[in-house]
C-alpha positions in Angstrom: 28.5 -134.6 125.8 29.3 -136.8 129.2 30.7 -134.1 131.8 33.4 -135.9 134.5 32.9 -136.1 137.9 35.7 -136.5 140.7 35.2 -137.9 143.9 36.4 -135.7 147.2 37.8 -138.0 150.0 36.0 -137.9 153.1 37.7 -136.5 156.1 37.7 -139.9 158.0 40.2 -141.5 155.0 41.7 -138.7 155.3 42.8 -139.2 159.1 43.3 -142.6 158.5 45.9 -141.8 155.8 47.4 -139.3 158.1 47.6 -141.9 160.8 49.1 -144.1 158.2 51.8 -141.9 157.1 52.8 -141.6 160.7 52.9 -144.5 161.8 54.9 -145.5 158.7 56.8 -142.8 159.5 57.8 -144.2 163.2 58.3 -147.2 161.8 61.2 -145.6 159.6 62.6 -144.3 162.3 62.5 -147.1 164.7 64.3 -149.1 161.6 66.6 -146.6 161.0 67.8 -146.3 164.9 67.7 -149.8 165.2 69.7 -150.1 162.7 72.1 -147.5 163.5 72.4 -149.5 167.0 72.9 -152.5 165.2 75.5 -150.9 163.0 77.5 -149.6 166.2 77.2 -152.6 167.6 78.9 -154.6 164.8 81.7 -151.5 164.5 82.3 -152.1 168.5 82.4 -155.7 168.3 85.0 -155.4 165.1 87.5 -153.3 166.7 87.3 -155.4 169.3 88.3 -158.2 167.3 90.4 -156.6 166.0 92.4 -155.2 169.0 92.2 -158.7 170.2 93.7 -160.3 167.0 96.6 -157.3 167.2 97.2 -158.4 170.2 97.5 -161.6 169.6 99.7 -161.0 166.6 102.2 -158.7 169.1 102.1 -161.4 171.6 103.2 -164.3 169.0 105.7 -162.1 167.8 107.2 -161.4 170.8 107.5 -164.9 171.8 109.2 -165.7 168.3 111.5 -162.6 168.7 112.1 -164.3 171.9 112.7 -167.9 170.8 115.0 -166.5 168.0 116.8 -164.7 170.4 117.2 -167.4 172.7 118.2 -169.5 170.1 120.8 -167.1 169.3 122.3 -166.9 172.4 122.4 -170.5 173.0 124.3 -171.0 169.5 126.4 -168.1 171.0 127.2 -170.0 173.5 127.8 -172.5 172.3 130.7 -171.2 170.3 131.9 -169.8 173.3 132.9 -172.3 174.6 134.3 -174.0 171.7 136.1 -171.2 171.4 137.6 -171.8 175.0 138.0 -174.9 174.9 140.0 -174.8 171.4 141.7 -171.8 172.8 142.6 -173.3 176.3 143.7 -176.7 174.1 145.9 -174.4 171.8 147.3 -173.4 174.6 148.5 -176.6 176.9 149.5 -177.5 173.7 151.8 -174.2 173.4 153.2 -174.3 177.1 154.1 -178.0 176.3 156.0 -177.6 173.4 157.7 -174.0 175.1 158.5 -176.2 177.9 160.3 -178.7 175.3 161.6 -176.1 173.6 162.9 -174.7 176.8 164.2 -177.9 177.8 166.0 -178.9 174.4 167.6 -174.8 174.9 168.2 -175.5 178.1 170.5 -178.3 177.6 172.1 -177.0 174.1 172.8 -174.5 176.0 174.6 -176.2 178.8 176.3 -179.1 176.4 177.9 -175.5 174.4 179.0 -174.0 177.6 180.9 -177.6 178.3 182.1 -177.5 175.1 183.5 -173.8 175.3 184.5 -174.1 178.7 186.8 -177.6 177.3 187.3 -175.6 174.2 189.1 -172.9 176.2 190.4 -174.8 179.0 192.9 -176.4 176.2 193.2 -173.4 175.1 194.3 -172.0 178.1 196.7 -175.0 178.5 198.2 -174.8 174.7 198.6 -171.2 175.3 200.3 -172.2 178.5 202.7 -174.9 177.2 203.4 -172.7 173.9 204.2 -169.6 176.5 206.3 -172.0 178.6 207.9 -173.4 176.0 208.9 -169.8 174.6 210.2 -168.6 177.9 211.7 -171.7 178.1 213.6 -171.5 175.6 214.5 -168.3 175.5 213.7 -166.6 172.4 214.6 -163.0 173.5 217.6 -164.1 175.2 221.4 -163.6 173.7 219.3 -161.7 171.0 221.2 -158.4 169.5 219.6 -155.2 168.8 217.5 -155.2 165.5 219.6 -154.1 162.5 217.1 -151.3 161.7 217.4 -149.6 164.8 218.9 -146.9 164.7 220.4 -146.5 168.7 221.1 -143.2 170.4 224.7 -142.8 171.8 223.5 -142.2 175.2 222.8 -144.9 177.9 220.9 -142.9 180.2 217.2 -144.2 179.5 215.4 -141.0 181.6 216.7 -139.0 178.5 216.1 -141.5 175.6 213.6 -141.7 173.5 212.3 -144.3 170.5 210.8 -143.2 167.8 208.7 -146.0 166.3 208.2 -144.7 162.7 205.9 -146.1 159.5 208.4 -148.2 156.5 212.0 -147.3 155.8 211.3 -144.0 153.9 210.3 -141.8 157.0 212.8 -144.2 158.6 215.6 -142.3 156.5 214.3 -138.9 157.1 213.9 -139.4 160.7 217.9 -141.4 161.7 219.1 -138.1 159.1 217.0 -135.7 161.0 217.4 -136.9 164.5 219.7 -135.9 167.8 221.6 -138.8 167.6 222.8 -138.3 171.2 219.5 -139.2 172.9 217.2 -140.1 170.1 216.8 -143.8 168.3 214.8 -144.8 165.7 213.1 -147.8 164.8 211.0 -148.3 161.1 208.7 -150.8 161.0 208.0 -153.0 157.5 204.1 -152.8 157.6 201.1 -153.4 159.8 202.5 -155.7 162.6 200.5 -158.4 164.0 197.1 -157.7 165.8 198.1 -159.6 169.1 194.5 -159.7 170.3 193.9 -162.3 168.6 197.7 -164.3 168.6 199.3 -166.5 171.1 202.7 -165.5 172.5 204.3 -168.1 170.6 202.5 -166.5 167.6 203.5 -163.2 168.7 207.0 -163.7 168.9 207.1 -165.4 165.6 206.8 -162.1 163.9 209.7 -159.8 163.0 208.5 -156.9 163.8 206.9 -157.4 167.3 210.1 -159.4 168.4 212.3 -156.6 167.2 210.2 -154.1 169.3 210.6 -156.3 172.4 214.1 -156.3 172.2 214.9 -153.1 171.5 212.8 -151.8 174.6 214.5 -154.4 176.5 212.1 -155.2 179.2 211.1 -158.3 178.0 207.7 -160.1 177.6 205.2 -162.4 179.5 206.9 -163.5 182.8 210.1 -162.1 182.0 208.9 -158.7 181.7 210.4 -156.2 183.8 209.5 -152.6 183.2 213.0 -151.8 185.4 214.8 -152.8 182.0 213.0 -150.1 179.9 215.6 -148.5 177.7 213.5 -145.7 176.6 211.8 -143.6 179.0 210.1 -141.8 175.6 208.1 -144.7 173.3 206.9 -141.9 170.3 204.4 -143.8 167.9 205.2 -141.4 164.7 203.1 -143.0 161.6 201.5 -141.2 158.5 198.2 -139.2 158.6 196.2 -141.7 156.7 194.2 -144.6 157.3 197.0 -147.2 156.8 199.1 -145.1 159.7 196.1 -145.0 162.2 195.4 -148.6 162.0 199.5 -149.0 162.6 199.2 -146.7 165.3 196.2 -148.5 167.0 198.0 -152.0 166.6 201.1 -150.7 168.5 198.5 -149.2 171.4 197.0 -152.7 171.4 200.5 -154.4 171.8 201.2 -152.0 174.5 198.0 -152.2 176.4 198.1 -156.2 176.5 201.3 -156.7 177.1 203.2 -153.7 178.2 200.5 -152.5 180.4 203.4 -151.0 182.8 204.5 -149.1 180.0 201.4 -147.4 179.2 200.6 -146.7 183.2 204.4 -145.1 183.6 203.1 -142.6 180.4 206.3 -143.9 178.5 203.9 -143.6 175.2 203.2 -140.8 173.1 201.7 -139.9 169.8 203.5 -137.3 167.5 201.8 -135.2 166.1 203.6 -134.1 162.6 202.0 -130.9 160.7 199.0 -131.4 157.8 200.4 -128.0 156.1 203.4 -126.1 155.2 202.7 -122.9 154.0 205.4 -121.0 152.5 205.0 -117.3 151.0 208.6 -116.0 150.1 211.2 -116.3 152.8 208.9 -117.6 155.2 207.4 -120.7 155.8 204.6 -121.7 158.8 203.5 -125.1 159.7 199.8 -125.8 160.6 198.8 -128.9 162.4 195.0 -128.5 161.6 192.4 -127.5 159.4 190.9 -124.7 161.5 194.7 -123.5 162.0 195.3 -123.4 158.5 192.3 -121.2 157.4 193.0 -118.8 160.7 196.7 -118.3 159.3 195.8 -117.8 155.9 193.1 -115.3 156.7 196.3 -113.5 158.5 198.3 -113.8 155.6 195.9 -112.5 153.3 195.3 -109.3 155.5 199.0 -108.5 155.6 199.2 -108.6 152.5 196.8 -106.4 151.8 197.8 -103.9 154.0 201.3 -104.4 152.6 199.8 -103.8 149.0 198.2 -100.7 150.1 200.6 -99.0 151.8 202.8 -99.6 149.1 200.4 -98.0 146.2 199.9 -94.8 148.2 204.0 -94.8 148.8 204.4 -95.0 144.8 204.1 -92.1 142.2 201.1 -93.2 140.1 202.5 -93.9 136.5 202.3 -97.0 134.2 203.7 -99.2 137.2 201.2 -99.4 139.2 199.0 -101.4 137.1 201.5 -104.2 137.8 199.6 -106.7 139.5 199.3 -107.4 142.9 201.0 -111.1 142.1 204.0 -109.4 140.3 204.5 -106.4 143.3 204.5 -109.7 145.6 207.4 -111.4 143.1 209.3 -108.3 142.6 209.3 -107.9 146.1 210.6 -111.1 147.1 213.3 -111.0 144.8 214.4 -107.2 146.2 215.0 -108.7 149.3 217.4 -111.2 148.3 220.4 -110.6 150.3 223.1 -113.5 149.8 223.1 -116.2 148.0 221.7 -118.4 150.9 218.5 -116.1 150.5 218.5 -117.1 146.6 218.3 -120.6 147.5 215.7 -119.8 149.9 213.7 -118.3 147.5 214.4 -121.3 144.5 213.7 -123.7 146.7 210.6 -121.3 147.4 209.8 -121.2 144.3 210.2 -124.9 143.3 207.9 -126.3 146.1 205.1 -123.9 145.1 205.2 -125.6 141.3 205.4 -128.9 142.7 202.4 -128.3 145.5 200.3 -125.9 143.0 197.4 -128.3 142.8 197.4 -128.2 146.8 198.1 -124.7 147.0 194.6 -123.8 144.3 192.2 -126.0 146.1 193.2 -124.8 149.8 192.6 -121.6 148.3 189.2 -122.7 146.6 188.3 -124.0 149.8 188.8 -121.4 152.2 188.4 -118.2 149.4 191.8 -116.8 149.6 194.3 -116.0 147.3 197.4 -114.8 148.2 200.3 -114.2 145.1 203.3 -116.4 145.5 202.0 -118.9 148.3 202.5 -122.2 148.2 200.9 -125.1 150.6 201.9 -128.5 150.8 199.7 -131.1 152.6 202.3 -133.6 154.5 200.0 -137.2 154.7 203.4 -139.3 155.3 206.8 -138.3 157.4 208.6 -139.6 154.4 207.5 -136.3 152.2 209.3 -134.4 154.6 213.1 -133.7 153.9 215.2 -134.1 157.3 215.5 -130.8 158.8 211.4 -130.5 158.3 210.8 -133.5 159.9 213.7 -132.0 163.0 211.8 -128.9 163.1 208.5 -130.1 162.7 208.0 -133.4 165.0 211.3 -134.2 166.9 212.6 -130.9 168.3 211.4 -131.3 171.7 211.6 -127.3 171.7 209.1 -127.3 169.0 207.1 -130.9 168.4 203.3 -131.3 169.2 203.1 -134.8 170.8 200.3 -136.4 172.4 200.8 -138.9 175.7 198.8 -141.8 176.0 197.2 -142.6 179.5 194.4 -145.4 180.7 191.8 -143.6 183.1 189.1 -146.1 182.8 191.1 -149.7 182.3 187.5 -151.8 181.9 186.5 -149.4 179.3 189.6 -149.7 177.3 189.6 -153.7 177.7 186.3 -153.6 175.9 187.2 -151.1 173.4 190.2 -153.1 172.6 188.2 -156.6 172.7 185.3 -155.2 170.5 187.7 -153.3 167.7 190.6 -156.0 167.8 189.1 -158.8 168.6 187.7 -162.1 166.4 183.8 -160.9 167.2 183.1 -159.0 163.6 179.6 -158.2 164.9 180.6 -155.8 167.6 183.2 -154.6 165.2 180.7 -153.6 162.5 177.7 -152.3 165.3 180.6 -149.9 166.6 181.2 -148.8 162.5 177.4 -147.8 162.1 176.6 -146.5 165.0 179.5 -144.0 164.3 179.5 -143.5 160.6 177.9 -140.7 160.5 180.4 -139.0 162.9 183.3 -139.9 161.0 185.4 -136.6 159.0 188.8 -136.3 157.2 187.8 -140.1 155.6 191.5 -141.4 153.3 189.4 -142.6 150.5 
């Protein structure tokens, strides 16, 4: 058998290896640093690129953020002033055609104030010759007293009086009931004419107005001459209802336009008849208001209850006195019949309560009493009043409520007369809204 040998390495390839692997070693690291540099280099150089092309990039976008903008601004601005100019066109062209406008008013307006002033100035003149030409002619003179009027006996006007009254049936309760010594009467057929909007000649065309003229005997117009008056009393006496208030406000117009004297001299008055008779047995009240009414009624009711009363604990208690208040009322009345007068008393009593039952039960409803045996009759015309009533009630002068008319602001009550008698139906139906809601006690 071949034995193997092996080879030891000497010590000088031994260094020379050593030396090898160091210096290969070096080497390594050299390369590595260098490229390490190299590689820091590069990263340095890259971000500075890149800042640079960031900047850049910010710098071209601010100049097309800025462009854009600019461009904005300048379109901007350039409808601006479109804007103005349209605008400042629109409006030369609006001042010119106010102007026209103003100009074509303007003289419309000045060619209808000629025409008005024409308009009225004939007129005036028509109205003149037609006045003229009544006076003239004398149309109140030689003329008799009317054939309704009733005349008083006496002469002496300070203690006369007219009563003007509403159609012929209060006219026949008021010549029966009447002084005839002092007091006249004079019934008017209707609504007379609304004289703010008539000529004289007009005016004295109707009936009714002429027949008041000549029965106050002052005359009209030129002729008038308050000295003449035969009344010193003028009573307007017309029905509680809406037909008798616009009578009553035609008369006041007459008087203001062209009696004015008459009305300043407080010649006029208003009477002022009663709403309610009330009658319970013999007696009999007259109320001339709502408010008075319920305060007299409460009154009654209270008497008789305290009458009631004081009669139950006078009275032995047996099987009469479950007899009803109504019947201890009835039985009453008739014990105090006296004479035969006081029979008739109570029948007519007992009559008037039958005929004004549906009266007397709502006035009770209303106010929430109910007195046995009452009656209450609601008067809305003079004519439902027999003669003496109407004596007692409205031309006693110891008794009547009347109301006298005066003027204490004149220019006020021209234009209150001009705006609800007058032709403009505007200011007529302004005043009728404005006030509706004020308006009680309506005659539907």
């Amino acid at each position: 058998m071949t034995q193997a040998t092996t080879t030891q390495p000497t010590e000088a390839q031994a260094k020379a290896a050593a030396a090898a692997a160091a210096k290969a070693q070096k080497d390594a690291t050299a390369a590595a640093a260098k490229a390490q540099k190299e590689a820091a280099a590069a990263a340095a150089k890259a971000e500075k690129e890149a800042k640079a092309a960031a900047a850049k990039a910010e710098k071209d976008a601010k100049a097309a953020a800025k462009a854009e903008a600019d461009k904005v601004a300048a379109e901007a601005a350039a409808v601006k002033v479109a804007a103005e100019a349209a605008a400042a066109k629109a409006a030369a062209e609006a001042e010119k055609e106010a102007a026209k406008a103003k100009k074509e008013a303007d003289a419309a307006a000045k060619k209808a104030e000629r025409e008005a002033k024409a308009q009225a100035a004939i007129a005036a003149k028509a109205a003149k010759a037609a006045k003229d030409s009544v006076l003239r002619k004398g149309a109140l003179e030689g003329m008799t007293l009317p054939g309704k009027l009733a005349d008083c006996s006496s002469k002496d006007a300070s203690r006369s009086e007219l009563f003007i009254v509403e159609g012929d049936s209060a006219g026949g309760s008021a010549k029966q009931g009447r002084n005839r010594e002092f007091q006249a009467i004079l019934p008017l057929r209707g609504k007379i004419l609304n004289v703010e909007r008539a000529r004289l000649d007009k005016m004295l065309s109707s009936n009714e107005v002429k027949n008041l003229i000549i029965a106050l005997g002052t005359g009209i117009a030129d002729n008038f001459d308050i000295g003449r008056l035969r009344y010193d009393r003028i009573i307007i006496a017309t029905d509680a209802d809406v037909d008798g208030s616009h009578i009553r406000t035609l008369l006041l117009t007459f008087f203001f336009r062209h009696m004015a004297e008459v009305v300043e001299g407080g010649h006029i008055y208003i009477a002022q008849p009663p709403l309610y008779k009330i009658s319970l047995g013999r007696e009999k009240h007259y109320v001339y208001t709502d408010a008075e009414r319920d305060v007299l009624l409460q009154d009654l009711a209270a008497k008789a209850k305290a009458k009631a009363t004081s009669k139950a604990k006078s009275e032995p208690t047996d099987i009469d006195s479950n007899i009803s208040t109504e019947n201890e009322a009835i039985v009453d009345e008739t014990n105090n019949v006296e004479t035969a007068a006081d029979l008739a008393d109570l029948a007519a009593a007992e009559n008037q309560a039958e005929v004004g039952e549906a009266t007397t039960q709502d006035v009770e409803a209303e106010v929430g009493v109910k007195i046995p045996g009452m009656s209450i009759q609601r008067y809305k015309g003079l004519g439902e009043m027999n003669p003496d009533q109407l004596w007692e009630t409205t031309m006693d002068p110891e008794h009547r409520v009347m109301l006298k008319v005066t003027i204490d602001d004149v220019e006020k009550a021209d234009a209150i007369f001009s705006k609800l008698m007058g032709d403009e139906v505007s200011l007529r139906k302004n005043f009728i809204q404005t006030h509706a809601k004020s308006v009680t006690n309506i005659d539907f």
